[in-house]
Residue, then its C-alpha position, 0 to 999 in steps of 0.5 A: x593683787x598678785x605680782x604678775x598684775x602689779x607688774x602688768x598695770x604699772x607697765x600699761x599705765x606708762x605704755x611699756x611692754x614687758x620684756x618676759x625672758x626664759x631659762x632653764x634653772x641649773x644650766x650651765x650649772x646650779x650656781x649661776x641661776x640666781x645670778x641669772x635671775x638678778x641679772x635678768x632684772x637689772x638688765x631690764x626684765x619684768x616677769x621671769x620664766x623659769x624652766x624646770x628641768x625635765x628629760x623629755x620636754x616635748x614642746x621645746x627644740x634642741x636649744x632647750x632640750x639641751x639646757x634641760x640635759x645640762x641640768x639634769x646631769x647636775x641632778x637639778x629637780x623641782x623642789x631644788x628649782x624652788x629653793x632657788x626661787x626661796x634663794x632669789x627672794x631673799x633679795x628681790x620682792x618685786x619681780x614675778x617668777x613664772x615656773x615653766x614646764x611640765x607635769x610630771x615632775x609636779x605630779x611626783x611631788x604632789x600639786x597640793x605640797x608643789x603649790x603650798x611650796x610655790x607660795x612659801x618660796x615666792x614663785x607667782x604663776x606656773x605654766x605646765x606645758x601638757x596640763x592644758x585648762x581642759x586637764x587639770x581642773x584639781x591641779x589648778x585649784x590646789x594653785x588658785x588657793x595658794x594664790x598661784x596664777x595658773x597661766x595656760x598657752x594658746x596657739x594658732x590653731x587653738x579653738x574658739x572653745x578653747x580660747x574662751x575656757x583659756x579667758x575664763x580660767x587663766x590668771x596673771x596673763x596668756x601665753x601666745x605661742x606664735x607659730x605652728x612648731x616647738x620652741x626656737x622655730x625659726x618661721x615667725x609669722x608677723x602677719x598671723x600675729x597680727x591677725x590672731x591677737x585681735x580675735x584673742x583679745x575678744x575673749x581675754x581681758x587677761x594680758x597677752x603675752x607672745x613667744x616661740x621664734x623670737x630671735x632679735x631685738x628687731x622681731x622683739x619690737x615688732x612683736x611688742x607692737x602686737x601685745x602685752x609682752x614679748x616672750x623670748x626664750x630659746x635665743x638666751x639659752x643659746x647665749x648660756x650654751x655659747x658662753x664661758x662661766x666668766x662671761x655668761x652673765x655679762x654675754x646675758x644681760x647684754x642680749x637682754x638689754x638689746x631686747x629691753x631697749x627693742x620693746x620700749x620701743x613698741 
């Protein structure tokens, strides 16, 4: 049984949500991602995503984008991001770690070595933002092997066809994008959510987690009523963004304990 499901069943059986937060590895600089990392647990995190960073990442808004440059001038690159992986395992066992990104970075690596290296460093999902289910049926089945979940997005406009190849190909859980834009939107729909996860649900036995637009703890629990997991992104990045190296990780896990105490709510 993977990390990702050990963490989903413990959650489910006590009725918690798990809280999912998102940075970009190397932002502000190299020495703070694991620090991070821990910091994100003891406030209160279930699984973390991890940002891999990447010079054109086309579903994320300027917040994000922004992070991805900051690391990219400290020449932050894949197989660094799972050193840093490696580094936070030493550690911390427990705690899923999902890299999020996109292809190309992968590609130049090679999906055979990158998921050989995914399960040497403790990495347990990735999400490859353009390498939809359709995509990359070879590139999946290098993960599979090494017991990596592949997790796919599924959006408002996503097919019936879709959503039933994302239920029969995903592992670990599937990623809702709430809304129609890229990440850090600030036009979140309550009533779609509420109106699409039950027709999700039809499909997937996967849990179902939400993200894009999420900016509060008030959002949070309102979307943690919704699913299985609140995805929030954009709005920690901007706490880095906004913050000094003294007060980044205190700044950080302030924001993340609000949220955590939000979807225990739910």
């Amino acid at each position: 049984m993977s990390r990702i499901q050990t963490t989903f069943d413990k959650l489910k059986h006590h009725k918690h949500k798990a809280l999912i937060p998102f940075f970009t590895a190397g932002d502000p600089h190299p020495k703070f991602t694991v620090p991070l990392m821990h910091a994100l647990v003891e406030a209160g995190a279930d699984v973390i995503e991890l940002g891999v960073p990447f010079s054109d990442p086309m579903a994320d808004g300027p917040t994000i984008q922004r992070a991805s440059e900051r690391a990219l001038k400290h020449h932050v690159g894949l197989h660094h991001v799972l050193d840093m992986v490696a580094e936070f395992r030493r550690s911390d066992a427990g705690t899923p770690v999902v890299l999020m990104g996109y292809g190309n970075p992968v590609e130049a690596m090679g999906w055979e070595t990158f998921a050989k290296r995914c399960a040497e460093t403790g990495v347990d999902g990735v999400l490859t933002v353009d390498f939809p289910p359709e995509e990359g049926h070879e590139a999946f089945a290098h993960l599979e092997k090494h017991g990596i979940d592949p997790i796919f997005l599924l959006a408002p406009t996503s097919t019936d066809a879709r959503v039933e190849r994302v239920a029969r190909e995903a592992r670990g859980y599937v990623y809702y994008v709430s809304l129609k834009g890229v990440t850090g939107a600030g036009h979140l729909d309550l009533s779609a959510i509420a109106q699409k996860i039950p027709q999700l649900r039809k499909h997937i036995k996967l849990p179902i987690g939400v993200g894009f637009g999420i900016r509060d703890a008030a959002t949070a629990l309102a979307v943690a009523k919704l699913c299985d997991g609140v995805v929030v992104g954009s709005r920690i990045v901007q706490e880095i963004e906004n913050s000094t190296e003294k007060n980044l990780i205190a700044n950080v896990s302030k924001l993340v304990r609000e949220l955590r105490q939000a979807v225990d709510q739910a």
